[in-house]
C-alpha positions in Angstrom: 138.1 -94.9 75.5 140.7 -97.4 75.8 142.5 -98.9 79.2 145.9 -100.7 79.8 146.2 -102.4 82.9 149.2 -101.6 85.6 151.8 -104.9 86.0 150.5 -105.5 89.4 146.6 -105.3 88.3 147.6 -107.8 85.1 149.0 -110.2 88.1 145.9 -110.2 90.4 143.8 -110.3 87.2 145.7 -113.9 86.3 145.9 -114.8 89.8 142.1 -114.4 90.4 141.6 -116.4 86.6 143.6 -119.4 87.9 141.8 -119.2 91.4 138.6 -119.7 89.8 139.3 -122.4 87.5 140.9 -124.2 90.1 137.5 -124.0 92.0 135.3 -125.0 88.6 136.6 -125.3 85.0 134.8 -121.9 83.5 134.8 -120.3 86.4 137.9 -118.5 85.7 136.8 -117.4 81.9 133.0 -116.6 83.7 135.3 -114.1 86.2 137.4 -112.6 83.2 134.6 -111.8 81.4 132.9 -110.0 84.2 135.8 -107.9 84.6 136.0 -107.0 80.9 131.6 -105.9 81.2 133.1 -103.7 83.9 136.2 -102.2 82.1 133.3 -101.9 78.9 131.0 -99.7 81.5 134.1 -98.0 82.7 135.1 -96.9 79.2 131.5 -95.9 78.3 131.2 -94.1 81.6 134.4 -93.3 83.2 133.2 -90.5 85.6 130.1 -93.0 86.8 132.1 -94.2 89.8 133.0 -93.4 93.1 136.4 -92.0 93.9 137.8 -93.9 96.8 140.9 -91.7 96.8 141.4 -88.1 94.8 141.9 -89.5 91.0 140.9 -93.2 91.9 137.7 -94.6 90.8 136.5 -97.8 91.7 133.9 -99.6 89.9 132.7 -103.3 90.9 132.7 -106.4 89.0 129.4 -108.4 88.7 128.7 -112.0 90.4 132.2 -111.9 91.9 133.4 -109.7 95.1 135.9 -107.9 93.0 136.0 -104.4 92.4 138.7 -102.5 89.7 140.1 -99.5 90.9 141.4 -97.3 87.9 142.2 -93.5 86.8 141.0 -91.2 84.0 143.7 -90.1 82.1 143.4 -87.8 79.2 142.5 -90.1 76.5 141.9 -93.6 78.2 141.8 -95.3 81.7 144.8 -96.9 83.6 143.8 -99.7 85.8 145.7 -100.0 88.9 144.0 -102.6 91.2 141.7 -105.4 90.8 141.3 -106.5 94.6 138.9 -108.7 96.5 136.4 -106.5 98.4 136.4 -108.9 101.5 140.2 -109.5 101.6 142.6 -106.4 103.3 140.4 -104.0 101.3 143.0 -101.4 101.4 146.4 -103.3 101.0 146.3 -101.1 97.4 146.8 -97.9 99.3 150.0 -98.1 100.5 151.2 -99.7 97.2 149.7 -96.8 95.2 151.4 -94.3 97.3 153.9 -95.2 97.8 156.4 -95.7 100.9 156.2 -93.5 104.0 157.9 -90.4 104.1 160.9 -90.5 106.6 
């Protein structure tokens, strides 16, 4: 199964790259390639994990307190978060949602 990531999950995914390698050289390639292990189980397995909200799974990243949140389409997955697990846990919610009705 394949998986494209959503604009916003591509930014937190760069964002959290350069955070790491500003911390130690590696560190950044160490993260992305934890997140890719994840998105590999998450292809292999997509129903394996949790829903968090009705078509949102959320499946976390080794060695790093990440998690990927991400739906099951027909024929491959949409990622739509990649958020820090210790940082406003649900700031994706209202984002995902979208804005309150009137």
């Amino acid at each position: 199964m394949t998986y494209s990531f959503d604009p916003a999950a591509r930014a937190e995914l760069k964002e959290a790259i350069g955070y790491y390698d500003d911390r130690c050289p590696g560190l950044g390639e160490d993260f992305a390639a934890e997140v890719d292990a994840a998105l590999r189980g998450v292809a292999e397995f997509p129903e394996a994990w949790p829903e968090v909200r009705p078509g949102i799974r959320r499946c976390l990243v080794h060695r790093f307190p990440y998690a990927v949140l991400y739906a099951v389409r027909a024929d491959s997955l949409s990622v739509l978060v990649l958020m820090h697990v210790h940082r406003r846990p649900d700031y994706w919610v209202e984002s995902l949602e979208g804005p309150p009705e009137p």
